[in-house]
PyMOL Python script that loads the backbone (N, CA, C, O; Angstrom):
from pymol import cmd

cmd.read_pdbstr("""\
ATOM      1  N   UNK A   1     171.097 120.873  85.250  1.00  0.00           N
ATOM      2  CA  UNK A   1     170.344 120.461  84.091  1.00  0.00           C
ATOM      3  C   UNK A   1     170.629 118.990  83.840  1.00  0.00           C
ATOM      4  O   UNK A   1     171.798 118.759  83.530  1.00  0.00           O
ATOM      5  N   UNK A   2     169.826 117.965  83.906  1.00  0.00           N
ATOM      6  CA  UNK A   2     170.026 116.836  83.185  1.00  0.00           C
ATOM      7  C   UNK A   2     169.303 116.611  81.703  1.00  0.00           C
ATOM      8  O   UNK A   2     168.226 117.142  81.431  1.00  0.00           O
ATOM      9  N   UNK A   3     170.021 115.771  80.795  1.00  0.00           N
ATOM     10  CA  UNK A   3     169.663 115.184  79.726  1.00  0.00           C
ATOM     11  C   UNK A   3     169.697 113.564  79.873  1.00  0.00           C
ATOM     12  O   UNK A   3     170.185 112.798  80.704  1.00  0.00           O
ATOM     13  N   UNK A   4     169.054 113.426  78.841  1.00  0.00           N
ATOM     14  CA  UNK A   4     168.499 111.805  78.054  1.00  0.00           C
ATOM     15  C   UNK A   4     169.594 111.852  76.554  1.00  0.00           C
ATOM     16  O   UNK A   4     169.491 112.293  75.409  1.00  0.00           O
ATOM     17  N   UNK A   5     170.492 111.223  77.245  1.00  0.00           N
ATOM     18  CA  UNK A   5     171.183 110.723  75.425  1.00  0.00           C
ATOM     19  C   UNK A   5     170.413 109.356  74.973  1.00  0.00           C
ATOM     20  O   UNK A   5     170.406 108.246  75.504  1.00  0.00           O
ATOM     21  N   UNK A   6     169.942 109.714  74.111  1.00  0.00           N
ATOM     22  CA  UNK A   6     169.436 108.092  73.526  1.00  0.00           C
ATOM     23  C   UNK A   6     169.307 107.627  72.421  1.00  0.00           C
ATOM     24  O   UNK A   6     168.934 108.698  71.940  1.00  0.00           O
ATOM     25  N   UNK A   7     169.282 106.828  71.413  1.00  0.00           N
ATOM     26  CA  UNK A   7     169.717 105.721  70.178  1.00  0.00           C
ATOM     27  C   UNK A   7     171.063 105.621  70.208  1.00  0.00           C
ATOM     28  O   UNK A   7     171.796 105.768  69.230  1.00  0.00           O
ATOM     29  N   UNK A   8     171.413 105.369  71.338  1.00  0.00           N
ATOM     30  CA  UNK A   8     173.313 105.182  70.844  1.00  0.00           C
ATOM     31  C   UNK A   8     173.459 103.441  70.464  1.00  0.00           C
ATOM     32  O   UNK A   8     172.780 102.535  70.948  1.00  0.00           O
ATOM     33  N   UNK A   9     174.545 103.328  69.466  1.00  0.00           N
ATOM     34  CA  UNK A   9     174.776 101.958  68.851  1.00  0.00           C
ATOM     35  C   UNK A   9     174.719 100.878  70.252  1.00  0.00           C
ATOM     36  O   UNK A   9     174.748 101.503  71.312  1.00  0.00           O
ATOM     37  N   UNK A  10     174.661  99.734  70.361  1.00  0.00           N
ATOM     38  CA  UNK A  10     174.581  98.554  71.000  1.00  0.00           C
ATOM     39  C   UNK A  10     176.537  98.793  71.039  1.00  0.00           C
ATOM     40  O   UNK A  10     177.245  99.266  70.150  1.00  0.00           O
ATOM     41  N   UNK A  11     176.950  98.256  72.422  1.00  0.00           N
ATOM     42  CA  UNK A  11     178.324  98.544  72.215  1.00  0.00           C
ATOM     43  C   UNK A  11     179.352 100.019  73.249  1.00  0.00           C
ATOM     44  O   UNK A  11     180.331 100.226  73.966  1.00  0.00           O
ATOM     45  N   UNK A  12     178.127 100.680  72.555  1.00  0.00           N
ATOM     46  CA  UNK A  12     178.513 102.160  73.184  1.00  0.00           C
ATOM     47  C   UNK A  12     178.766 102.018  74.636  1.00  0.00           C
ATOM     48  O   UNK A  12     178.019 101.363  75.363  1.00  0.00           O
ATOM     49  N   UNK A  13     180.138 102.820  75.180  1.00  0.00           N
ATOM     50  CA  UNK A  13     180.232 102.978  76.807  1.00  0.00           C
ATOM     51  C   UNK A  13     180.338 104.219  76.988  1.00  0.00           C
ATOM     52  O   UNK A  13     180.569 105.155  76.223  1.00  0.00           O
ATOM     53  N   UNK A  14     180.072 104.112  78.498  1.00  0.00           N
ATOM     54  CA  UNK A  14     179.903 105.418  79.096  1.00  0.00           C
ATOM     55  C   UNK A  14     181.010 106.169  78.893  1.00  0.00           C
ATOM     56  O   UNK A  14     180.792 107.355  78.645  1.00  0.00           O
ATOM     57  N   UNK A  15     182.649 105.650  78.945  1.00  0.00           N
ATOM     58  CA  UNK A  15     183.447 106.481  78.733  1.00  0.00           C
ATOM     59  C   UNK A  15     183.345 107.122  77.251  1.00  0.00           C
ATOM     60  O   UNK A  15     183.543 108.303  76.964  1.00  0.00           O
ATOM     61  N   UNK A  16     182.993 106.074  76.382  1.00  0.00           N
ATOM     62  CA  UNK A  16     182.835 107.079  75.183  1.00  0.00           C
ATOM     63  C   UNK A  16     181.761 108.405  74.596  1.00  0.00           C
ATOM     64  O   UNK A  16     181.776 109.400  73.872  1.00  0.00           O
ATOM     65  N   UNK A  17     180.873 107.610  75.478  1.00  0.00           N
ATOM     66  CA  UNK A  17     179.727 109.534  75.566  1.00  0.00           C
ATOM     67  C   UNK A  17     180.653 110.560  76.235  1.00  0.00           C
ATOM     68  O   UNK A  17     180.707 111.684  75.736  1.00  0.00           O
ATOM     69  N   UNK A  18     181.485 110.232  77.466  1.00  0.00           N
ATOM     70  CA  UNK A  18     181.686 111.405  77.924  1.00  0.00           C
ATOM     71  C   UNK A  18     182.985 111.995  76.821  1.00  0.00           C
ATOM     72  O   UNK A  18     183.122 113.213  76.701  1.00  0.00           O
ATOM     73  N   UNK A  19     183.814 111.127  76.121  1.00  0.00           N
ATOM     74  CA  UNK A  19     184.462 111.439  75.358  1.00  0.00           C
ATOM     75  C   UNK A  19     183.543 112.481  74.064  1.00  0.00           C
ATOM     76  O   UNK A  19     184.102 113.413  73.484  1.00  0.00           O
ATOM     77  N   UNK A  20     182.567 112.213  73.890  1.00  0.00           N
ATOM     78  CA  UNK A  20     181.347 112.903  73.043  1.00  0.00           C
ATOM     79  C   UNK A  20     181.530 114.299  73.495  1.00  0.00           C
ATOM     80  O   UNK A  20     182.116 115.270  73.016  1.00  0.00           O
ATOM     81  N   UNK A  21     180.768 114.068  74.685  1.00  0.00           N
ATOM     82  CA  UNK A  21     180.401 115.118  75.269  1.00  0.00           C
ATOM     83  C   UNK A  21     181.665 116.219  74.598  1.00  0.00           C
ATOM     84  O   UNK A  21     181.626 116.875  73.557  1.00  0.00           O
ATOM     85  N   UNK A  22     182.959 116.097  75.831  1.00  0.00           N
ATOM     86  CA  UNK A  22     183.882 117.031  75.418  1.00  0.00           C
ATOM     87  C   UNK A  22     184.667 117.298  73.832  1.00  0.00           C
ATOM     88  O   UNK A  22     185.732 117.891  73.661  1.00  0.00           O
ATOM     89  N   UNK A  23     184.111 116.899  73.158  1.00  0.00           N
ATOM     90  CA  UNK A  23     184.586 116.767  71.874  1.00  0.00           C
ATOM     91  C   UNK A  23     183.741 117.853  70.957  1.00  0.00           C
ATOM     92  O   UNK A  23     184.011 118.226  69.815  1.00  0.00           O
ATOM     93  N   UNK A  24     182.654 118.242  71.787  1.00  0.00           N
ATOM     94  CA  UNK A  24     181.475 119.407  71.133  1.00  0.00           C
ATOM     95  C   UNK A  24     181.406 119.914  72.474  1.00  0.00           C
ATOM     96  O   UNK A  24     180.267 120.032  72.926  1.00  0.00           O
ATOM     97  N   UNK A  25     182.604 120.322  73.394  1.00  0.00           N
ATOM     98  CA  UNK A  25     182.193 121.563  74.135  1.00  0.00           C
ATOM     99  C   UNK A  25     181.722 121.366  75.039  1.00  0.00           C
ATOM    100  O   UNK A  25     181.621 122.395  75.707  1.00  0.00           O
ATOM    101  N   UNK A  26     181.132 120.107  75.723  1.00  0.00           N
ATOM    102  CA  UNK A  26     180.363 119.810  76.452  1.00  0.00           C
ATOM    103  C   UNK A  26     180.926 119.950  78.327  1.00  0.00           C
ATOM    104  O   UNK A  26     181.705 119.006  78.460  1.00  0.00           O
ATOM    105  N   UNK A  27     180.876 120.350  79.050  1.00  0.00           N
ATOM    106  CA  UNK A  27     181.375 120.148  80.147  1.00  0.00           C
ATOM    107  C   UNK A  27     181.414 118.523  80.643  1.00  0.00           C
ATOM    108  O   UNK A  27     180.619 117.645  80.310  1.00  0.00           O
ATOM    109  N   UNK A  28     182.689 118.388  81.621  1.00  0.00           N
ATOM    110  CA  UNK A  28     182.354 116.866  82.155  1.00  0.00           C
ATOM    111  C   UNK A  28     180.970 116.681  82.839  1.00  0.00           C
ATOM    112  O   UNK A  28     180.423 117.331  83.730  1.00  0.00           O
ATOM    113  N   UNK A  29     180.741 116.039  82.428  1.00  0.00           N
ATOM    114  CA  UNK A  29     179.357 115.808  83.434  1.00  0.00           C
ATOM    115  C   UNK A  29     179.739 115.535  85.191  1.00  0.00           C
ATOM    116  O   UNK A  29     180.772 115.076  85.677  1.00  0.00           O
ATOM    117  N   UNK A  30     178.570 115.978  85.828  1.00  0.00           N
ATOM    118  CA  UNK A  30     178.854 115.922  87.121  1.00  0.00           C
ATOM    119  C   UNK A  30     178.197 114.388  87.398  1.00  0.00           C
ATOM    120  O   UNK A  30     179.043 113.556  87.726  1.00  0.00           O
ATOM    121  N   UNK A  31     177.204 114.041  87.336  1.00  0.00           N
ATOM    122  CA  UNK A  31     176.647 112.525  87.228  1.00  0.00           C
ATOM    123  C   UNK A  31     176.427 112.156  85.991  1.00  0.00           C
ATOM    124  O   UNK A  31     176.157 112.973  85.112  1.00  0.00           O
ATOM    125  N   UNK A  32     176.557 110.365  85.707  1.00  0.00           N
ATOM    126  CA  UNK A  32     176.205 110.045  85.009  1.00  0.00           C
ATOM    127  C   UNK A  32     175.403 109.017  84.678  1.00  0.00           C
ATOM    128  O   UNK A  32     176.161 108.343  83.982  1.00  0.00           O
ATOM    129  N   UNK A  33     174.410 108.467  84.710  1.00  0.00           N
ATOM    130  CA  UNK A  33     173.527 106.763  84.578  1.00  0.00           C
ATOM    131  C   UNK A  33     173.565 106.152  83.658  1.00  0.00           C
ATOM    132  O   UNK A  33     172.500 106.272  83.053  1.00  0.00           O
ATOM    133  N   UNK A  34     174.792 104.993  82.772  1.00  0.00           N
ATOM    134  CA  UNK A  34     174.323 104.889  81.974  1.00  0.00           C
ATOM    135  C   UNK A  34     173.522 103.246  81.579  1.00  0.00           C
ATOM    136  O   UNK A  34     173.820 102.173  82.103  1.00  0.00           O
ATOM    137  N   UNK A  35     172.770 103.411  80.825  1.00  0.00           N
ATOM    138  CA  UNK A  35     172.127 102.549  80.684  1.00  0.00           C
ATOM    139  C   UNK A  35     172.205 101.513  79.308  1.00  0.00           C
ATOM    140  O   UNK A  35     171.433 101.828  78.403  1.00  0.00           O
ATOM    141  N   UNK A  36     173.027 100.370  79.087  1.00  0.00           N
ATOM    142  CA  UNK A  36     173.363  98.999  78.231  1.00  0.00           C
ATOM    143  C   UNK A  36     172.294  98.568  77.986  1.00  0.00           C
ATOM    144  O   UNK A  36     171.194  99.069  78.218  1.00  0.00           O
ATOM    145  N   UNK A  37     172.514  97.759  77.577  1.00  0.00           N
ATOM    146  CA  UNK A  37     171.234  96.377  76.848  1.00  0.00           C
ATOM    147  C   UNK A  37     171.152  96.783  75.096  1.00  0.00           C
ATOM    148  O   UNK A  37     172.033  97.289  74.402  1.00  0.00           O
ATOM    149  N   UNK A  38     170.110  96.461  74.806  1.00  0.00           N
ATOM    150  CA  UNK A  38     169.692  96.645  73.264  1.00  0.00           C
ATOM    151  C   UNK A  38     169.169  97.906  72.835  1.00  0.00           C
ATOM    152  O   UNK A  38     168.766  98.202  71.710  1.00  0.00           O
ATOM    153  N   UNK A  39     169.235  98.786  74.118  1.00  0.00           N
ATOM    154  CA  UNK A  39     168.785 100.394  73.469  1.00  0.00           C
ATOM    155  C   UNK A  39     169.530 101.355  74.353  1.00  0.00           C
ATOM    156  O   UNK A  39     168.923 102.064  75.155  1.00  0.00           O
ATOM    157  N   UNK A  40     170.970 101.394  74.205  1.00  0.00           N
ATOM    158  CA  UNK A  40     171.566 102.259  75.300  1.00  0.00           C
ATOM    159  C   UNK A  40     171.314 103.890  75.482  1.00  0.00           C
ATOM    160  O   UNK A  40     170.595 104.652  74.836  1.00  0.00           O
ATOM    161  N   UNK A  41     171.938 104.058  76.290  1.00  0.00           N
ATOM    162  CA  UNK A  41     171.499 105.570  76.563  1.00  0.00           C
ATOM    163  C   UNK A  41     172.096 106.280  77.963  1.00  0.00           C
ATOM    164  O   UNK A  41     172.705 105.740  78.886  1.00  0.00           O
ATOM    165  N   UNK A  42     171.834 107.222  77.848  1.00  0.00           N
ATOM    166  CA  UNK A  42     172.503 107.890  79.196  1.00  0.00           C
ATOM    167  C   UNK A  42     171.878 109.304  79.687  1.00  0.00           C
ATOM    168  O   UNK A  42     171.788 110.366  79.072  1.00  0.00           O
ATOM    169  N   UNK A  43     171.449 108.937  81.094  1.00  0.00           N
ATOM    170  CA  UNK A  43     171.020 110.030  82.117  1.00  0.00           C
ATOM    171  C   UNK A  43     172.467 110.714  82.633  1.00  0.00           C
ATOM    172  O   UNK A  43     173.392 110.142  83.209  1.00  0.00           O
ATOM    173  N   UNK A  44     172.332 112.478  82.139  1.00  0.00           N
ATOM    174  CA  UNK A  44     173.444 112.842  82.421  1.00  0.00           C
ATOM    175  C   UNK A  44     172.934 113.814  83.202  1.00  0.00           C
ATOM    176  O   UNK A  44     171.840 114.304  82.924  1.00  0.00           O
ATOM    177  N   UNK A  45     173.709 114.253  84.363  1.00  0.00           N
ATOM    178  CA  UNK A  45     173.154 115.931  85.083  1.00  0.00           C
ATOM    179  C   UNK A  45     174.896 116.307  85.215  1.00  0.00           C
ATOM    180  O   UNK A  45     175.867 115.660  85.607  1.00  0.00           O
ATOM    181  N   UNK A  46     174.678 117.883  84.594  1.00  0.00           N
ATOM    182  CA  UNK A  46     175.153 119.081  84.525  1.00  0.00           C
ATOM    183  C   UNK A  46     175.022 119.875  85.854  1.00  0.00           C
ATOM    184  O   UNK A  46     174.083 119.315  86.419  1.00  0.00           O
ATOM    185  N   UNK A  47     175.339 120.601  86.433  1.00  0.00           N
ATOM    186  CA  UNK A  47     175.415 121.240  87.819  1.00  0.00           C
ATOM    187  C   UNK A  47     176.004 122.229  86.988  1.00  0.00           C
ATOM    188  O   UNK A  47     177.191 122.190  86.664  1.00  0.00           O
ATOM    189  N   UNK A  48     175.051 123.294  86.562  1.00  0.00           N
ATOM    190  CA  UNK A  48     175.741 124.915  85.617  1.00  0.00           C
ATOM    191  C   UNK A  48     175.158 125.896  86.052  1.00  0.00           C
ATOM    192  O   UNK A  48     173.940 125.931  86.227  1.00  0.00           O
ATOM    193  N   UNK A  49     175.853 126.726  86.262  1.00  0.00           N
ATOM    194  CA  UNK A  49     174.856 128.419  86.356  1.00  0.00           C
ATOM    195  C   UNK A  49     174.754 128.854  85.075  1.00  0.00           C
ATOM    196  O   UNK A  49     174.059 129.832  84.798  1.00  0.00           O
ATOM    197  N   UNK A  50     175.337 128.272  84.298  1.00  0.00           N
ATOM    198  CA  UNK A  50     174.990 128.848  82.865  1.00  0.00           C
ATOM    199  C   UNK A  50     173.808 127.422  81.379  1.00  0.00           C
ATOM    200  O   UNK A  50     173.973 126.773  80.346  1.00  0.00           O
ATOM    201  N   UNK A  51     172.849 127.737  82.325  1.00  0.00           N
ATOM    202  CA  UNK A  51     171.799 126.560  81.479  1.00  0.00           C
ATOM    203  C   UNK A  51     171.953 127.118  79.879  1.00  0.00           C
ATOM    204  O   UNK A  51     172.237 126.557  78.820  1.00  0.00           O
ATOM    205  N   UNK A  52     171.701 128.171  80.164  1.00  0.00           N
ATOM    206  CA  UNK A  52     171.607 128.394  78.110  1.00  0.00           C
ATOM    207  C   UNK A  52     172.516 128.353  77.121  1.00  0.00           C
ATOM    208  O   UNK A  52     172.253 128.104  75.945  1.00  0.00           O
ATOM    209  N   UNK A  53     174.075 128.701  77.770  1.00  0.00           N
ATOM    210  CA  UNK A  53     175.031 128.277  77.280  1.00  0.00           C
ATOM    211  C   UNK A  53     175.106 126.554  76.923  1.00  0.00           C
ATOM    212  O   UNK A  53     175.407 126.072  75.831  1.00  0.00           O
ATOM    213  N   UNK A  54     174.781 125.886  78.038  1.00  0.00           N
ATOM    214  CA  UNK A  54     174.726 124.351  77.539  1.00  0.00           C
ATOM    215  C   UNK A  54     173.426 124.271  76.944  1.00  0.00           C
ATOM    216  O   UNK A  54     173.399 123.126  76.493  1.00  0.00           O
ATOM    217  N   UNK A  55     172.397 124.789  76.694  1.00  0.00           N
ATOM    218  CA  UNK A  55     171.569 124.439  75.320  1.00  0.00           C
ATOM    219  C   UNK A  55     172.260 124.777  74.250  1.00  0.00           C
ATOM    220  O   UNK A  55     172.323 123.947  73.343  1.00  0.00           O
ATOM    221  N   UNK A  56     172.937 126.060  74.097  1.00  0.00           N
ATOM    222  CA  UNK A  56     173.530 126.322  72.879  1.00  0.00           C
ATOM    223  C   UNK A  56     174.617 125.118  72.328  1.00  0.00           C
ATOM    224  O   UNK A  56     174.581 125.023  71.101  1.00  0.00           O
ATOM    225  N   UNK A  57     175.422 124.332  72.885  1.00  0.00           N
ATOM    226  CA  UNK A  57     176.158 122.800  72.939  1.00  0.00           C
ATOM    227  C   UNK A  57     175.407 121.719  72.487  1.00  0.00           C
ATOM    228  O   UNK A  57     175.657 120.939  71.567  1.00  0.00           O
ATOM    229  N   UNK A  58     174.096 121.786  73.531  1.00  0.00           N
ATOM    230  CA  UNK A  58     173.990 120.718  73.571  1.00  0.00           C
ATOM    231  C   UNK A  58     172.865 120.384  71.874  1.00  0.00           C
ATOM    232  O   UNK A  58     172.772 119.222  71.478  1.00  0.00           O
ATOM    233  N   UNK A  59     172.221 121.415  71.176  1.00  0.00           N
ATOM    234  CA  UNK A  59     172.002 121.423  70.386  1.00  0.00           C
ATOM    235  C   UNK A  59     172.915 121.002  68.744  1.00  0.00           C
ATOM    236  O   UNK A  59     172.611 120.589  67.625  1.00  0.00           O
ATOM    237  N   UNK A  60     173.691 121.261  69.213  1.00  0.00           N
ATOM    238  CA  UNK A  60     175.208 120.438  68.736  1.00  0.00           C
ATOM    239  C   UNK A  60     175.510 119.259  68.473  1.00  0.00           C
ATOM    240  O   UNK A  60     176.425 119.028  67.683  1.00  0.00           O
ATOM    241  N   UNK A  61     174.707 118.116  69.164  1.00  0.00           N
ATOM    242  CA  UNK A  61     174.836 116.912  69.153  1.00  0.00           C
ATOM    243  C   UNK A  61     173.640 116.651  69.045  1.00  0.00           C
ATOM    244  O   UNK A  61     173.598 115.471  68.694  1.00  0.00           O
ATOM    245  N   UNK A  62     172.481 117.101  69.149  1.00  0.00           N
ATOM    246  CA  UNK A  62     170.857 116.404  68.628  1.00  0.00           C
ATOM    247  C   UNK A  62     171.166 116.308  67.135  1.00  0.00           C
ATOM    248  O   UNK A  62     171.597 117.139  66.336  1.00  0.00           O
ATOM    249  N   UNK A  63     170.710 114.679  66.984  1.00  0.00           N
ATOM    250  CA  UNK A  63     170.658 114.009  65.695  1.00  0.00           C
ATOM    251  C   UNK A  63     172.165 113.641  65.071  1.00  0.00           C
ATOM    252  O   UNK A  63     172.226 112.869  64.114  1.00  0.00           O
ATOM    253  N   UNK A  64     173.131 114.101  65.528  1.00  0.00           N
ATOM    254  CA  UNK A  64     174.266 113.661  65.333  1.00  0.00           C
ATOM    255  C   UNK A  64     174.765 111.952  64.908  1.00  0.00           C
ATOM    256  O   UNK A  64     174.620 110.965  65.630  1.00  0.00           O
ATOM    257  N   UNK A  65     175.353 111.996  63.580  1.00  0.00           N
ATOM    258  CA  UNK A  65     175.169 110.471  63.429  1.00  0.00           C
ATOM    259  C   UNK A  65     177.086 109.975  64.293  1.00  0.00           C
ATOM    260  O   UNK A  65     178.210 110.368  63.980  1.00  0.00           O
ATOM    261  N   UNK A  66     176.698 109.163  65.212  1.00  0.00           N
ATOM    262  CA  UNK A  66     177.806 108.495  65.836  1.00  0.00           C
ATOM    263  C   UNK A  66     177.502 107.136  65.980  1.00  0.00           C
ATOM    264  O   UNK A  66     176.376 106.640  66.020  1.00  0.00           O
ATOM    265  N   UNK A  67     178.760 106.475  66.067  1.00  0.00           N
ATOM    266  CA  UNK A  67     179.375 105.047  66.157  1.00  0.00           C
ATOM    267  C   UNK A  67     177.534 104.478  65.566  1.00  0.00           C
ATOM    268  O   UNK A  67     176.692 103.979  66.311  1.00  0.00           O
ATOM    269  N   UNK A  68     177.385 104.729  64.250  1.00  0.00           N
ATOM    270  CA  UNK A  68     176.322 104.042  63.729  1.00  0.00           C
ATOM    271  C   UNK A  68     174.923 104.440  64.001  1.00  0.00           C
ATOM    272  O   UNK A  68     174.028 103.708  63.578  1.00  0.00           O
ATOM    273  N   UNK A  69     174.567 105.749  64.802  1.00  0.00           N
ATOM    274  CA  UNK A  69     173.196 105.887  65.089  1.00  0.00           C
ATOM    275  C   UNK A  69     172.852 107.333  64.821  1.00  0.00           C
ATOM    276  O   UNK A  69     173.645 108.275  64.830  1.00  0.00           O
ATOM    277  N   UNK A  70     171.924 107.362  64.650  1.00  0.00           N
ATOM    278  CA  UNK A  70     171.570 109.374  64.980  1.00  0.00           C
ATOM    279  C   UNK A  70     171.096 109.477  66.551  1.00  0.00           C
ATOM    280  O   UNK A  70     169.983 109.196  66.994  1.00  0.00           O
ATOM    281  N   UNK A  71     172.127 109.907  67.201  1.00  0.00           N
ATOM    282  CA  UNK A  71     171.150 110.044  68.684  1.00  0.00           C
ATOM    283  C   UNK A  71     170.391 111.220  69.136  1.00  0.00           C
ATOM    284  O   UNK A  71     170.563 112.372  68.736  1.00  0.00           O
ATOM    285  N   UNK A  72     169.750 110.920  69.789  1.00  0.00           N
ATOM    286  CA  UNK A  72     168.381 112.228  70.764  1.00  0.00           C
ATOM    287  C   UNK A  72     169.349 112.830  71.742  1.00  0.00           C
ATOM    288  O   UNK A  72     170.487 112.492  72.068  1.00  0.00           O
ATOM    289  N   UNK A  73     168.737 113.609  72.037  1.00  0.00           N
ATOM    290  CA  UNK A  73     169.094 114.388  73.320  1.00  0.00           C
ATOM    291  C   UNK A  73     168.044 115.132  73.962  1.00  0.00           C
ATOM    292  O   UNK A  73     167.708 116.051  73.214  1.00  0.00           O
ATOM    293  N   UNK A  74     167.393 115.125  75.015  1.00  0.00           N
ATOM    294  CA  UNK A  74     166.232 115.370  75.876  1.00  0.00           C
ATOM    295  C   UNK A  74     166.551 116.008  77.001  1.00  0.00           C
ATOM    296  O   UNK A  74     166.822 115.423  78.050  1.00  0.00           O
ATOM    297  N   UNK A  75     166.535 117.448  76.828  1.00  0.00           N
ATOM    298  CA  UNK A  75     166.713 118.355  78.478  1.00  0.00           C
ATOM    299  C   UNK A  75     165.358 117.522  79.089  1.00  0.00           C
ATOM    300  O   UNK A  75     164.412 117.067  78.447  1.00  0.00           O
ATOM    301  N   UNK A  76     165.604 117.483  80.566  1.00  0.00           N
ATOM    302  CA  UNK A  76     165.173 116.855  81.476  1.00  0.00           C
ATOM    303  C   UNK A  76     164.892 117.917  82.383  1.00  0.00           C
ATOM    304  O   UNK A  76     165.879 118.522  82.802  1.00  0.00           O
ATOM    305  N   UNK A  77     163.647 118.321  82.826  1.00  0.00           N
ATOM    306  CA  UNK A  77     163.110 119.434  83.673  1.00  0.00           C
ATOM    307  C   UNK A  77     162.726 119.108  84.833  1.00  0.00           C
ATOM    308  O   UNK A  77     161.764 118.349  84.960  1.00  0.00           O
ATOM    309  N   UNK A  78     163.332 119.565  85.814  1.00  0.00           N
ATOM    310  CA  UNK A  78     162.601 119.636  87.761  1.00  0.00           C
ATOM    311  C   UNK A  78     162.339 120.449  87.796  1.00  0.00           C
ATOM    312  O   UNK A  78     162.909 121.453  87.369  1.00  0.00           O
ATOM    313  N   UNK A  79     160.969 120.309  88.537  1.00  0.00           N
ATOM    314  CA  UNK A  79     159.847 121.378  89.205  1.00  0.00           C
ATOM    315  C   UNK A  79     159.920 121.051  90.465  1.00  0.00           C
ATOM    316  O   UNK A  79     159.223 121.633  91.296  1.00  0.00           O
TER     317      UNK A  79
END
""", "prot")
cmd.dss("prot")
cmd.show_as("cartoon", "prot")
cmd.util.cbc("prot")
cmd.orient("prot")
C-alpha cells in the first residue's frame, strides 16, 4: 500500500514523519520519497498483508494538526 502525506510545515524531515508514523502505530515504512521545497510531503509504500489494519492507523493521522499544519493522507491505488 502506498500513501501521499501532504501539508506538512516547510522544515519538516523525513526522519520526523517516520518518527510520526510510529508514534500512531504506524509500521516502518518499507520505502520512502520525500519531497522538500515550499509544500513538503511524502510518498510512502507499506509492503503489508494486512491493508485494512493500516487503514484503521492510518485514519489516525488524516487531518492531524503537526509541527504547524493539518496534514492529508492519500491511499495510493495500483491496478
Amino acid at each position: 500500500m502506498k500513501l501521499w502525506i501532504g501539508n506538512l510545515a516547510t522544515g519538516t524531515t523525513a526522519e520526523k514523519v517516520e518518527q510520526l508514523l510510529q508514534k500512531y502505530g504506524l509500521p516502518q515504512p518499507d520505502e520512502m520519497l520525500f519531497l522538500d521545497g515550499t509544500s513538503p510531503g511524502a510518498l510512502i509504500e507499506f509492503r503489508t498483508d494486512d491493508p485494512w489494519n493500516l487503514q484503521k492507523l492510518i485514519r489516525r493521522i488524516e487531518g492531524l494538526y503537526w509541527e504547524g499544519s493539518h496534514i492529508t493522507v492519500s491511499p495510493l491505488h495500483s491496478f
